[in-house]
TORZATOR-287044 format. One record per atom (N, C-alpha, C): y, z, x; residue in one letter. Coordinates in pm, whole numbers, always signed. Layout:
BEGIN
SITE        v        w        u   resn
SITE        Y        Z        X      A
...
REM end
This chain:
BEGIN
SITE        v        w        u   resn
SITE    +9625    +6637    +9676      X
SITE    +9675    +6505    +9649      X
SITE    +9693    +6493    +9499      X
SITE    +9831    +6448    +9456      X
SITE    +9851    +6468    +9325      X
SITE    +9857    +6329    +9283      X
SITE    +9807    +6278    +9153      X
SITE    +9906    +6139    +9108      X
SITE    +9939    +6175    +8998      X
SITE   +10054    +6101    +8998      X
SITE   +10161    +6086    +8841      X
SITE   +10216    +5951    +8767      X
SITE   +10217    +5927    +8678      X
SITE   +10244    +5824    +8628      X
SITE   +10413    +5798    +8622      X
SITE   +10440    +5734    +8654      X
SITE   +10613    +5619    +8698      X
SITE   +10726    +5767    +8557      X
SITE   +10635    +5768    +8462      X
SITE   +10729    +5868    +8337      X
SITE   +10736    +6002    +8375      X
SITE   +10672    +6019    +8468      X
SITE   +10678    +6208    +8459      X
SITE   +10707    +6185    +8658      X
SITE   +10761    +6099    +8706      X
SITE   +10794    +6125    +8835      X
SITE   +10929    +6264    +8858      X
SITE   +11022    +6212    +8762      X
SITE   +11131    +6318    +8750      X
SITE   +11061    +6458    +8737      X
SITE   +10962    +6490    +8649      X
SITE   +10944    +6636    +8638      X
SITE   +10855    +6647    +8755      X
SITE   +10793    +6621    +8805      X
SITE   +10695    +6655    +8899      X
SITE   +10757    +6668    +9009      X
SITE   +10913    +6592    +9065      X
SITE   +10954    +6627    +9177      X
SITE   +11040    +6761    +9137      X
SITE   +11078    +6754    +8980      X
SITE   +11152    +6891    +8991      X
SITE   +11063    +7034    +9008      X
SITE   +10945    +7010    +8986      X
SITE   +10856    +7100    +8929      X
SITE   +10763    +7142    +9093      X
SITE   +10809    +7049    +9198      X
SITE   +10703    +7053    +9330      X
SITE   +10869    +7163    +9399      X
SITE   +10957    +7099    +9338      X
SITE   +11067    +7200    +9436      X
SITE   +11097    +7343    +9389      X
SITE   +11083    +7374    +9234      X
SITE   +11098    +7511    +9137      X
SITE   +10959    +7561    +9256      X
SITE   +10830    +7507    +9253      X
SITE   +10722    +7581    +9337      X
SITE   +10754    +7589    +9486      X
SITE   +10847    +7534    +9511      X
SITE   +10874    +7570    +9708      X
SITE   +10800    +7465    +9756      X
SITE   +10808    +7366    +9707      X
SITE   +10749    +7204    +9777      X
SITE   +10877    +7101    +9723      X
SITE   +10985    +7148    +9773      X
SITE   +11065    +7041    +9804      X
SITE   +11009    +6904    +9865      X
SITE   +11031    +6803    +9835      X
SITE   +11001    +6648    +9861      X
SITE   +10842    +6642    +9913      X
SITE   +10760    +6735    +9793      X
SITE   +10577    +6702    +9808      X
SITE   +10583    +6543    +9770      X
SITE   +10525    +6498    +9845      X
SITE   +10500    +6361    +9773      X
SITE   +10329    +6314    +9745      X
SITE   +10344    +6240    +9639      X
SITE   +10207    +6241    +9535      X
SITE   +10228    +6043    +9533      X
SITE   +10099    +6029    +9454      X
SITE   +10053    +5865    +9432      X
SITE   +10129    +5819    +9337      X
SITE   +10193    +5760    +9284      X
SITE   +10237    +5691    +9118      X
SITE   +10190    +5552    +9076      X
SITE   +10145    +5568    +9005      X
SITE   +10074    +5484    +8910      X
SITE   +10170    +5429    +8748      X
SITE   +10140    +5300    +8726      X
SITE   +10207    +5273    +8616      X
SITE   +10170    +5372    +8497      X
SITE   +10251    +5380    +8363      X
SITE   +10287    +5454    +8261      X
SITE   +10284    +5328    +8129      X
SITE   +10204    +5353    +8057      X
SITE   +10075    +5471    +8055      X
SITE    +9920    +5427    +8045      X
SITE    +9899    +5576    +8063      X
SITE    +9727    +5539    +8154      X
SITE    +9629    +5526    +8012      X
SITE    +9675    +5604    +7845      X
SITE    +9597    +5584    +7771      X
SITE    +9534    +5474    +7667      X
SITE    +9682    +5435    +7710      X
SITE    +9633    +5301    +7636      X
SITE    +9628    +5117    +7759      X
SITE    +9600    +5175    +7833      X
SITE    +9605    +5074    +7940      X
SITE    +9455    +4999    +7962      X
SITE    +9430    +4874    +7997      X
SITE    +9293    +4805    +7982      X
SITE    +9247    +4818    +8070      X
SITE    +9103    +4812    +8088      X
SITE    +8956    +4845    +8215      X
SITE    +9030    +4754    +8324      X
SITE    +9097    +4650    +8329      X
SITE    +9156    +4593    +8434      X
SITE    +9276    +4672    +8510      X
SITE    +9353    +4688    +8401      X
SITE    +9469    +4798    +8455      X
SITE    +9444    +4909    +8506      X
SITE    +9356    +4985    +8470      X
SITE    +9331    +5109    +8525      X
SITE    +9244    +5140    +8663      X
SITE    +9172    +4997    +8665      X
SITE    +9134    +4995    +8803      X
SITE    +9248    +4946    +8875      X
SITE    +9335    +4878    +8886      X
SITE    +9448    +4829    +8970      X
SITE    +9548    +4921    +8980      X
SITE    +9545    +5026    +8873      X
SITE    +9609    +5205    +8915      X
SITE    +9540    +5259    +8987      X
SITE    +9404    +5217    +8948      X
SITE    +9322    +5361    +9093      X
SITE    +9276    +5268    +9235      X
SITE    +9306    +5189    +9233      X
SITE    +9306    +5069    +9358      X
SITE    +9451    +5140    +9435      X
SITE    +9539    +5129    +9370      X
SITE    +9681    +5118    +9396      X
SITE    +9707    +5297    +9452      X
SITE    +9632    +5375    +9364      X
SITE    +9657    +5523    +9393      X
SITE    +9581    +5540    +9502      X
SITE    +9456    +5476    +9513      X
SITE    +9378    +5520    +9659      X
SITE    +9486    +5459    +9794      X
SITE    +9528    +5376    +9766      X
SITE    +9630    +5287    +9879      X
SITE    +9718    +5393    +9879      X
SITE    +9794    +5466    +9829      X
SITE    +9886    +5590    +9807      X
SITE    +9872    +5679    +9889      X
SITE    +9753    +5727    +9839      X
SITE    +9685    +5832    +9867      X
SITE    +9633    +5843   +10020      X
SITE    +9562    +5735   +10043      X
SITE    +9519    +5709   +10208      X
SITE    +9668    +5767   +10341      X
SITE    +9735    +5667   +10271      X
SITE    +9907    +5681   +10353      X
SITE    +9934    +5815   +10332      X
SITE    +9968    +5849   +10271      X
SITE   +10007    +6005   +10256      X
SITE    +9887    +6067   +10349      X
SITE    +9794    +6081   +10262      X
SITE    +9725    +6165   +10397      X
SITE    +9636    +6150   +10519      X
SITE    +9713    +6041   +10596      X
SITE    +9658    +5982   +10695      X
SITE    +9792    +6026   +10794      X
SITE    +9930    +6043   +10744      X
SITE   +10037    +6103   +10762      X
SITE   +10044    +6215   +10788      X
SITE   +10031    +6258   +10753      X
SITE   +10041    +6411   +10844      X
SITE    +9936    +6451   +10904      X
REM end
């Protein structure tokens, strides 16, 4: 289970298909995570576990 932030979605789908994972799909989370506040970053990892569940409750 991968997450990526909303800025690097483009490379990560190019980069899951160069590896032979055409349309892997991963969590995304807003951009960016380093300067983002103790509120925000829990409502990214709130938001990525909700992601994350679906995806792999899916297959």
């Amino acid at each position: 289970m991968a997450v990526m932030t909303t800025r690097f979605v483009t490379a990560a789908e190019l980069m899951s298909r160069v590896l032979g994972f055409p349309g892997y799909e991963f969590a995304v989370i807003p951009h960016p995570v380093s300067s983002a506040s103790d509120p925000a970053l829990r409502s990214a990892a709130d938001a990525a576990m909700q992601q994350a569940l679906k995806l792999l409750l899916a297959g």
